[in-house]
N, CA and C atoms as a LAMMPS dump frame, in Angstrom:
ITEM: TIMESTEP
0
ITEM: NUMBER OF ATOMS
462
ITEM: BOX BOUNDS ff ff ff
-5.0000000000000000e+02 5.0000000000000000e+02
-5.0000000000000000e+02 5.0000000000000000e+02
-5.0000000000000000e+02 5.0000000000000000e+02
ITEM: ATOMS id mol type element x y z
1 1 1 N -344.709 -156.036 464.565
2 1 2 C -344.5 -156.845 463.381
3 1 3 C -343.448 -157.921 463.633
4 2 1 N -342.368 -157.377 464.442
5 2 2 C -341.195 -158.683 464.729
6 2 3 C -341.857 -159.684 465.312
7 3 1 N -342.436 -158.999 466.344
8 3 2 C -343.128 -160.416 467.223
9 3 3 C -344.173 -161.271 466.556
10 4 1 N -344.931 -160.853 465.358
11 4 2 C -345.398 -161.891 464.876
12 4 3 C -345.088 -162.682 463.917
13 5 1 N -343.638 -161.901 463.29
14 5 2 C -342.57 -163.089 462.468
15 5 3 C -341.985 -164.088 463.257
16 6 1 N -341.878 -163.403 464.593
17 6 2 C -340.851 -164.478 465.671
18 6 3 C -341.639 -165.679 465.852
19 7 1 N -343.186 -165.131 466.512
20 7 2 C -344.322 -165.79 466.49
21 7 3 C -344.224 -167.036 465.146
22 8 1 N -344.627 -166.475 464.24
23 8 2 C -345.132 -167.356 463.331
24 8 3 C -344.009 -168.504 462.739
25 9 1 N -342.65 -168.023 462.878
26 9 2 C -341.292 -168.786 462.706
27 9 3 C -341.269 -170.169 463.904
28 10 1 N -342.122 -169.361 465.12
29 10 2 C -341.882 -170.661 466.089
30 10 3 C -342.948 -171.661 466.284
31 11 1 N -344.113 -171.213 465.428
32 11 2 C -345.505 -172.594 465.023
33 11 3 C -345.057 -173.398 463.709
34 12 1 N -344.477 -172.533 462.864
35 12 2 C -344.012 -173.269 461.786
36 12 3 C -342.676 -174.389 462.059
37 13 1 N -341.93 -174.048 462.87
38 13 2 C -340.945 -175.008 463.34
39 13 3 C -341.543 -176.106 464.074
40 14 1 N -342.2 -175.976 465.559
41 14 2 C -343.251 -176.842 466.1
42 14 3 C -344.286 -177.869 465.415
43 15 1 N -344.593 -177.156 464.3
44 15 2 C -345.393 -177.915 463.25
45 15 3 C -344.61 -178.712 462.766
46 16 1 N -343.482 -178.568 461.88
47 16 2 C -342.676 -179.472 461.367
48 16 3 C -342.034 -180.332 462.377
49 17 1 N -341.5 -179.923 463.646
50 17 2 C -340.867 -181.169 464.553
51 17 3 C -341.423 -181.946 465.083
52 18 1 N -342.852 -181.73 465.406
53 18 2 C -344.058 -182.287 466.623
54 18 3 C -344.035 -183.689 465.658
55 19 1 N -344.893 -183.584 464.312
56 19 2 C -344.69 -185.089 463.55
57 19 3 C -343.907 -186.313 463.577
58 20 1 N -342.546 -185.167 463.44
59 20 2 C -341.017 -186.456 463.665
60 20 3 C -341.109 -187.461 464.859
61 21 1 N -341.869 -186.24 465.786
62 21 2 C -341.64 -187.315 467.433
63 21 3 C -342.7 -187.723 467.359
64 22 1 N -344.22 -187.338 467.043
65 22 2 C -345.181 -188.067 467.461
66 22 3 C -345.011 -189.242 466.545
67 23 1 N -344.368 -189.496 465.551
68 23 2 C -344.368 -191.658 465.148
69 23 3 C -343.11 -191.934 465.907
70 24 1 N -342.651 -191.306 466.548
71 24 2 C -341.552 -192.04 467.435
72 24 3 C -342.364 -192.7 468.561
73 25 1 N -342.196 -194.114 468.02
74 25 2 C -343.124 -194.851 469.199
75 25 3 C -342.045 -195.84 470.172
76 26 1 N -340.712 -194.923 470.194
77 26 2 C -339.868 -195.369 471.485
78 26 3 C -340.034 -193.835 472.416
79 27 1 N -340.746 -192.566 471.824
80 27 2 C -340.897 -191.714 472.901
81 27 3 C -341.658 -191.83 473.978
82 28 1 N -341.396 -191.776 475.181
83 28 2 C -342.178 -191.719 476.71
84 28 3 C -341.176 -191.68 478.024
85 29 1 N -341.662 -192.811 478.86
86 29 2 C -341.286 -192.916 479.687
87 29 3 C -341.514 -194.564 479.914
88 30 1 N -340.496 -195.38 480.311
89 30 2 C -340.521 -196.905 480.291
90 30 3 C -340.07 -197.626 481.644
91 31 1 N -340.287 -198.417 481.733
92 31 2 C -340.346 -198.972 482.861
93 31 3 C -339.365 -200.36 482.91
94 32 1 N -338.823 -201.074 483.699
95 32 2 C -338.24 -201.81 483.604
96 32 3 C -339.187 -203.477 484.049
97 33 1 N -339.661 -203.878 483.502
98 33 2 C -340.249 -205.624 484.099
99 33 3 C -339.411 -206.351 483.983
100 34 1 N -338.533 -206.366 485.383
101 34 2 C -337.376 -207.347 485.844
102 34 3 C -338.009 -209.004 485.927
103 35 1 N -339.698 -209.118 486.273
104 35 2 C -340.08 -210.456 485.925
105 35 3 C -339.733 -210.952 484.51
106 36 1 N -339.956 -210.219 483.305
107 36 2 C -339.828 -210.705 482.098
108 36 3 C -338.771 -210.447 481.297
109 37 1 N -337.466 -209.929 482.183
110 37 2 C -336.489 -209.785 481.936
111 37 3 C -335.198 -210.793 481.657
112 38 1 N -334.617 -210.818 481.138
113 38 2 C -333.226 -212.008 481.283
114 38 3 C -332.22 -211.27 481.636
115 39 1 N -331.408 -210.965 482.39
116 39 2 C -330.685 -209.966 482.912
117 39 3 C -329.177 -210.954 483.96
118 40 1 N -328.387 -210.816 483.235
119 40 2 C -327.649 -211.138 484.302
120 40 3 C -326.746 -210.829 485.846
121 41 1 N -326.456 -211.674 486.427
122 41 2 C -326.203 -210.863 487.859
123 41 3 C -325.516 -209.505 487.422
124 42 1 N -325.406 -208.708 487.971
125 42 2 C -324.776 -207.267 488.292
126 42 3 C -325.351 -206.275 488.136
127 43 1 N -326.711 -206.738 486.736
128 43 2 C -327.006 -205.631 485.873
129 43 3 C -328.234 -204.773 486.86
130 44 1 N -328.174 -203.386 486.276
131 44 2 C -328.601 -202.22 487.223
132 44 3 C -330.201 -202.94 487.477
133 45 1 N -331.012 -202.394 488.144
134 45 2 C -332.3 -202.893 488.478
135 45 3 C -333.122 -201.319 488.919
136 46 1 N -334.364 -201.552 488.507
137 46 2 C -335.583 -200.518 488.48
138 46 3 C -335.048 -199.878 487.927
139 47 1 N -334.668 -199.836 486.897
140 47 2 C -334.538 -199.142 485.985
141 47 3 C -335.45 -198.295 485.172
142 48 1 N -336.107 -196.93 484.861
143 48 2 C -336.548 -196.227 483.98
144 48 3 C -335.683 -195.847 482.601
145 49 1 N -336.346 -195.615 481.923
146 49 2 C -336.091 -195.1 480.549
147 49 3 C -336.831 -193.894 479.815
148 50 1 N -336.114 -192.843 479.512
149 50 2 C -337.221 -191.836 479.615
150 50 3 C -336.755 -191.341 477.772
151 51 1 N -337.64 -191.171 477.128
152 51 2 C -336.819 -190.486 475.41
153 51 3 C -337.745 -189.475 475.475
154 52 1 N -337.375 -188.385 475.014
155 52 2 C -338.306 -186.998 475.163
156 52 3 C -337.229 -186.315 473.762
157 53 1 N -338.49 -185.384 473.385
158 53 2 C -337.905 -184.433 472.438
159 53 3 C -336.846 -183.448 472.586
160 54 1 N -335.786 -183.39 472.339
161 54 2 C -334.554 -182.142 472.78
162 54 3 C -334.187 -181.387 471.7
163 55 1 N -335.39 -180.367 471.057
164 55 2 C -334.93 -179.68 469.478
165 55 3 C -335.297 -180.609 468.338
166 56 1 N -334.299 -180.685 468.029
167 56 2 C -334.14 -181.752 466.937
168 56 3 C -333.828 -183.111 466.785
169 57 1 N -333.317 -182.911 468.421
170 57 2 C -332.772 -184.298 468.556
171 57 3 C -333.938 -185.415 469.793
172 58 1 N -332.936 -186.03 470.197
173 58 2 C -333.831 -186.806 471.291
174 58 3 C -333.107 -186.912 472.722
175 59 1 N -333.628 -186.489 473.208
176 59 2 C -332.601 -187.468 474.525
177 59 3 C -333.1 -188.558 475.661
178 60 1 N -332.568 -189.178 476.072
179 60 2 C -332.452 -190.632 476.567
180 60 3 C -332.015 -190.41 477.796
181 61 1 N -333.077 -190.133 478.869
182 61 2 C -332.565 -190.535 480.366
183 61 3 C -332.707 -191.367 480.97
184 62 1 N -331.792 -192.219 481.648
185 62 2 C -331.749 -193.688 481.892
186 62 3 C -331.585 -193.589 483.702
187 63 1 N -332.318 -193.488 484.648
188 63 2 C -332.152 -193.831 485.384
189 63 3 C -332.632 -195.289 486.525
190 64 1 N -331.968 -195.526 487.534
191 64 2 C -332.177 -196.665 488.66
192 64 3 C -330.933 -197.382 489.45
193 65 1 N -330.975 -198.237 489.8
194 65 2 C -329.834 -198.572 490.473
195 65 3 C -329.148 -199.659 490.228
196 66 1 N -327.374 -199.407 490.627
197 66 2 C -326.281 -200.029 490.176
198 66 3 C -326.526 -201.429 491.2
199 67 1 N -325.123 -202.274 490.823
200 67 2 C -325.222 -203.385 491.207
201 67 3 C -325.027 -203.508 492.541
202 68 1 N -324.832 -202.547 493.361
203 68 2 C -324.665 -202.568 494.722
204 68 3 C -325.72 -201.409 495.228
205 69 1 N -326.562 -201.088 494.442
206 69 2 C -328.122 -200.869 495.119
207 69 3 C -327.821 -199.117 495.283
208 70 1 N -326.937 -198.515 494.446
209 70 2 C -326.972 -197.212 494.77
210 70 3 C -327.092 -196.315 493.183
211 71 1 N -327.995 -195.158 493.658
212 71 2 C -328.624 -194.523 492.494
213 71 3 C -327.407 -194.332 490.896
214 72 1 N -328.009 -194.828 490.024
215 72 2 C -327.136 -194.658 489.133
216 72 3 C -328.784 -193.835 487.602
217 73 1 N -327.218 -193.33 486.91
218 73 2 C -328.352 -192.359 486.295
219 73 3 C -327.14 -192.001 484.712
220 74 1 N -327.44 -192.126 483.625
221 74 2 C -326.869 -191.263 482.59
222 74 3 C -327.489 -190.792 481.611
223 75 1 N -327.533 -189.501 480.643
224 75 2 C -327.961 -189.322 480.042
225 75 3 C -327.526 -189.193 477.994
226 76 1 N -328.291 -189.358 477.415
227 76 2 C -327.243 -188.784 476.209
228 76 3 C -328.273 -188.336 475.107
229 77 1 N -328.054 -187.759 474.368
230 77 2 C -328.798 -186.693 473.489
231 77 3 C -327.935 -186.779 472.083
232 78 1 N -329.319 -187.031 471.007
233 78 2 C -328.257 -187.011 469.611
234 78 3 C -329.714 -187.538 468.694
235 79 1 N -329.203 -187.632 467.993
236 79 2 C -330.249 -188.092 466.539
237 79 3 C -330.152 -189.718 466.195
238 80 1 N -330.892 -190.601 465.815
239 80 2 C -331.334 -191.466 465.042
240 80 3 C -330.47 -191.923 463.791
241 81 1 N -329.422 -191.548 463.877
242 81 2 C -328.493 -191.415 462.365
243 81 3 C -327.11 -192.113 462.589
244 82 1 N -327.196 -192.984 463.78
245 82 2 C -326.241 -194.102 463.32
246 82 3 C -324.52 -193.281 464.05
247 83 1 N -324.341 -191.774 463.915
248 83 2 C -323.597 -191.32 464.345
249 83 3 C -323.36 -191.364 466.313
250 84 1 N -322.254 -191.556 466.686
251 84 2 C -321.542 -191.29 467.826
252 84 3 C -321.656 -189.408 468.776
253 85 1 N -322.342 -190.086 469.302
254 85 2 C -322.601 -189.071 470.605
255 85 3 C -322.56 -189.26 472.174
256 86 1 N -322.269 -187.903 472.66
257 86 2 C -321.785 -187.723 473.954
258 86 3 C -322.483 -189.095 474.928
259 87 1 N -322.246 -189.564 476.064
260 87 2 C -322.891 -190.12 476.748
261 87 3 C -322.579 -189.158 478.726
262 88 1 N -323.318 -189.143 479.051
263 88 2 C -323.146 -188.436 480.453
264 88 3 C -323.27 -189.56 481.381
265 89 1 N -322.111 -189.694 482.312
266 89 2 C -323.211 -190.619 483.815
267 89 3 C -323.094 -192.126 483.463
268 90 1 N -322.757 -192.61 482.356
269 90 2 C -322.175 -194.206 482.313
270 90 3 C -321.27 -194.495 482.117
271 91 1 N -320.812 -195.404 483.031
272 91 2 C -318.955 -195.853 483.214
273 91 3 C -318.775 -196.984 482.507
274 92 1 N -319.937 -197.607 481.584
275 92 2 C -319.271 -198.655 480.416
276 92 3 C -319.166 -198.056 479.361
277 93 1 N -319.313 -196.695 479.104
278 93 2 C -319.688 -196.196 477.71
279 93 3 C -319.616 -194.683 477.496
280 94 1 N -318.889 -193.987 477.06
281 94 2 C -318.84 -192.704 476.416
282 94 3 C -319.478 -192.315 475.098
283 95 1 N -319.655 -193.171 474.25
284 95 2 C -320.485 -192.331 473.188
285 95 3 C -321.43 -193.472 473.183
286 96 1 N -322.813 -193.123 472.351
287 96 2 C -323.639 -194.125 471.909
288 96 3 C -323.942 -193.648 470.368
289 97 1 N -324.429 -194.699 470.064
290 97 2 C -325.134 -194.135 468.275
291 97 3 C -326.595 -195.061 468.196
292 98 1 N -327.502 -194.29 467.678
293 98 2 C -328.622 -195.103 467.521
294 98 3 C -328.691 -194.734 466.75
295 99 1 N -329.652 -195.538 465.601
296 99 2 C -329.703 -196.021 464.125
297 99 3 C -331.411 -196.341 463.907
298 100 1 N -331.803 -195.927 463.351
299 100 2 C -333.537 -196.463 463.179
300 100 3 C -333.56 -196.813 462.108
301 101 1 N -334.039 -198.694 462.399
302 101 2 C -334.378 -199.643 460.969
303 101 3 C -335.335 -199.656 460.612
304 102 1 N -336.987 -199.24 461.695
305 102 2 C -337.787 -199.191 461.105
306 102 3 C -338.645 -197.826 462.029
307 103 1 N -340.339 -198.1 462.011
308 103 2 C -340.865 -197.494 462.874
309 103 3 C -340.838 -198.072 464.125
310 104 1 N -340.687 -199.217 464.823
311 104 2 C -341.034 -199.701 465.849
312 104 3 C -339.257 -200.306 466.448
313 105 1 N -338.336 -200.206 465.369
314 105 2 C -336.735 -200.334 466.162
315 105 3 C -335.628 -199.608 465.723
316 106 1 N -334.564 -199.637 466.639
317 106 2 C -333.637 -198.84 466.73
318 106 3 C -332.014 -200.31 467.045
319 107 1 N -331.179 -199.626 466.538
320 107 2 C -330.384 -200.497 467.02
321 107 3 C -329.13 -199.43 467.582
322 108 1 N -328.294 -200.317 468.719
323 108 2 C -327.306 -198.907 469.507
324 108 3 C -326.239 -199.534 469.342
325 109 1 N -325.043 -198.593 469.247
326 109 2 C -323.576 -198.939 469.638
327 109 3 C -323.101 -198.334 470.541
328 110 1 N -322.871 -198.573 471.651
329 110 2 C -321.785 -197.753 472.58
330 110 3 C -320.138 -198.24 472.685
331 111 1 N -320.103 -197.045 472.916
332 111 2 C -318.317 -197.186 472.842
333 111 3 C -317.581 -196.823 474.142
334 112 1 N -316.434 -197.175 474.472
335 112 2 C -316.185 -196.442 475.656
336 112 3 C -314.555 -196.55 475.601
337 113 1 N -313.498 -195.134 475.376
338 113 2 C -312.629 -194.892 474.775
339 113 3 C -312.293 -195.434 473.219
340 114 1 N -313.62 -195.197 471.842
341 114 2 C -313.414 -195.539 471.382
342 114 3 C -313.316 -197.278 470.673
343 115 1 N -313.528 -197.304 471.358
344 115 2 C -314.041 -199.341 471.27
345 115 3 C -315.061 -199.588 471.686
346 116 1 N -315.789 -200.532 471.097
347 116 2 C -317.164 -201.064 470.864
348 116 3 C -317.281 -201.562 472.311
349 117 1 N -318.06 -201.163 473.295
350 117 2 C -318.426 -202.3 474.598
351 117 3 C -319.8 -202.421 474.368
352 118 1 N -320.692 -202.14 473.444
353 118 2 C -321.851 -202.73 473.35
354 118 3 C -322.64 -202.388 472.554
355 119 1 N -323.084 -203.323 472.098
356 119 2 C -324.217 -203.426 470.749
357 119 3 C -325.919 -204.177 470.951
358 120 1 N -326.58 -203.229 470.334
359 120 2 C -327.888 -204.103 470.899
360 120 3 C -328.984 -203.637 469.916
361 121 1 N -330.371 -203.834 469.953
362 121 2 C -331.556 -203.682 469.211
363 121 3 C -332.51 -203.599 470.212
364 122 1 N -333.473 -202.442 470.014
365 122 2 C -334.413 -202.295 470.39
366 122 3 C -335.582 -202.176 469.824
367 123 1 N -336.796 -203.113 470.364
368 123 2 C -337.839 -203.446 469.509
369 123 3 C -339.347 -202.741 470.041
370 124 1 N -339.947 -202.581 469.704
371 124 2 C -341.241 -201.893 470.662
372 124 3 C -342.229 -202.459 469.835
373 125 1 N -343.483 -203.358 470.603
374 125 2 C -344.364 -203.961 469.882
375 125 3 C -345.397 -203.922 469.485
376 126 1 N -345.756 -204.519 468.831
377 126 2 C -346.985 -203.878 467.505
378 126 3 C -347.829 -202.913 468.563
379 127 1 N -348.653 -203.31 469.659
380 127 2 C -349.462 -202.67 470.601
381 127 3 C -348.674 -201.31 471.251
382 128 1 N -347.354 -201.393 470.944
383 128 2 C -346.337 -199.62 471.503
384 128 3 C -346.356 -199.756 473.002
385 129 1 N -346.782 -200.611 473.953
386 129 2 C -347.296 -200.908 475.201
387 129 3 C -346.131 -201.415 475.765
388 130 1 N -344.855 -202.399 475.144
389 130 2 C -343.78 -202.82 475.542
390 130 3 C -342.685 -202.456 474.613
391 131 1 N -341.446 -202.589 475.081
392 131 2 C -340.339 -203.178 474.461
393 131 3 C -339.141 -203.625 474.785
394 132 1 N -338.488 -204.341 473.757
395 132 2 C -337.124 -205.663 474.113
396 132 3 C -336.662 -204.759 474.031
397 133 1 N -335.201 -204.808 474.956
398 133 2 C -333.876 -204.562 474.543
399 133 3 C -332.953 -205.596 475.032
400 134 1 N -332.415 -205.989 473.605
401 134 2 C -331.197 -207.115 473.369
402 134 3 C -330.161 -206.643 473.677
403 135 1 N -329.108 -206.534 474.681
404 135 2 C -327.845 -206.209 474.185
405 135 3 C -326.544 -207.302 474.41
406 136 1 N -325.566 -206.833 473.93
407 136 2 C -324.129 -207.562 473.569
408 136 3 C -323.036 -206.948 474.087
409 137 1 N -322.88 -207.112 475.381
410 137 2 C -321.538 -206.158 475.758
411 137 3 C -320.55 -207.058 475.85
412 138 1 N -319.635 -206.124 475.525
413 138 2 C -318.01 -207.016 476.026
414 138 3 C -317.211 -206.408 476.618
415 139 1 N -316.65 -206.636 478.049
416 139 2 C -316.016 -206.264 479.015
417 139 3 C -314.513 -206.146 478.206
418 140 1 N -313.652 -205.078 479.168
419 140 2 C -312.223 -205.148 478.886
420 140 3 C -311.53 -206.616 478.349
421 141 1 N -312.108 -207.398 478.69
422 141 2 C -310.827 -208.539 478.359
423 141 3 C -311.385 -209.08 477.57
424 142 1 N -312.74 -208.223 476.65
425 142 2 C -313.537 -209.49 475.727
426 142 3 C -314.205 -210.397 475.801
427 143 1 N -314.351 -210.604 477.052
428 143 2 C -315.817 -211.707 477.824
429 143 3 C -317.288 -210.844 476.971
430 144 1 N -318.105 -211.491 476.425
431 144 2 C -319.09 -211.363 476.172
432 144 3 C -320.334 -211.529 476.5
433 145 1 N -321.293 -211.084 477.128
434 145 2 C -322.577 -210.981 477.666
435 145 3 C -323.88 -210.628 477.008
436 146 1 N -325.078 -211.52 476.956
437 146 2 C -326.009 -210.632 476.313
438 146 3 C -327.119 -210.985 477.391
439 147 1 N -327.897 -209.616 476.975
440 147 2 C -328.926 -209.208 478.31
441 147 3 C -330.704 -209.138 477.218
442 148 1 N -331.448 -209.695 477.89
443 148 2 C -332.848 -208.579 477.288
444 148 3 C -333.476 -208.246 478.41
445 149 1 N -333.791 -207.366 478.181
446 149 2 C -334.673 -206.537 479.262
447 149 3 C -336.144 -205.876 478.443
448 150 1 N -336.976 -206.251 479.297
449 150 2 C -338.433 -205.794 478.675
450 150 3 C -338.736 -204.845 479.511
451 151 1 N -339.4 -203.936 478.812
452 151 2 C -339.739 -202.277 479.637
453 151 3 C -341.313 -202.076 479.267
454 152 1 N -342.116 -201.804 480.219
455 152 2 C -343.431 -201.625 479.725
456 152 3 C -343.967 -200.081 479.881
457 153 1 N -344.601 -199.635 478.498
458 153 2 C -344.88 -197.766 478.627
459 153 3 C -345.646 -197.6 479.955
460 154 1 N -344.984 -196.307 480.135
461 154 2 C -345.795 -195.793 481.737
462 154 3 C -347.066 -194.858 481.325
């Protein structure tokens, strides 16, 4: 009898979470198109983007390589709600927050000790086949940079 309360507790949960992610149409695996990219010198290259279901939440594995051509990789895990979470593995940024404005974007803040080093929007388009990411970083001394990078679903 336990095992088919345990059972039936864990289709009824699956049922309710599977929905949330399947209209998440930033979930997959993404690719980086450095041709249709605007990217300025330094920024990492072959880059993947991976968002997968983690519970309740989501997580975001970002790997490819740094500006001197050696494997770089971070991850971070959290919800859609605008709140500040962990970041693993990136040295511009300790927390991030993503925010969902609609079905097809998200907008991020990362922080790193607490101060804003970057802000951006991510768009995924009508076809779910691509998407922009705008961002706005600002280095220690307040120099400002903005990047887009287009990623096409794998």
């Amino acid at each position: 009898m336990r095992t088919k309360t345990v059972l039936a507790a864990a289709v009824v949960f699956f049922a309710g979470v599977s929905p949330c992610f399947a209209a998440d149409l930033q979930m997959g695996t993404w690719k980086l198109n450095e041709g249709k990219s605007q990217l300025p010198a330094g920024t990492s290259r072959g880059v993947t983007v991976t968002y997968a279901a983690a519970g309740d939440s989501v997580k975001v594995t970002v790997d490819g390589l740094d500006k001197d051509g050696k494997p770089a990789h971070n991850e971070w895990t959290g919800k859609y709600d605008g709140k500040d979470y962990p970041v693993v593995g990136d040295p511009n940024t300790d927390t991030r927050a993503y925010k969902k404005v609609d079905d097809r974007t998200l907008e991020l803040t990362g922080k790193k000790d607490g101060k804003v080093s970057v802000t951006g929007r991510i768009v995924v388009s009508p076809d779910g086949k691509t998407r922009t990411v705008t961002l706005t970083t600002t280095d220690p001394s307040g120099k400002q940079m903005t990047s887009t990078a287009v990623y096409d679903k794998q």
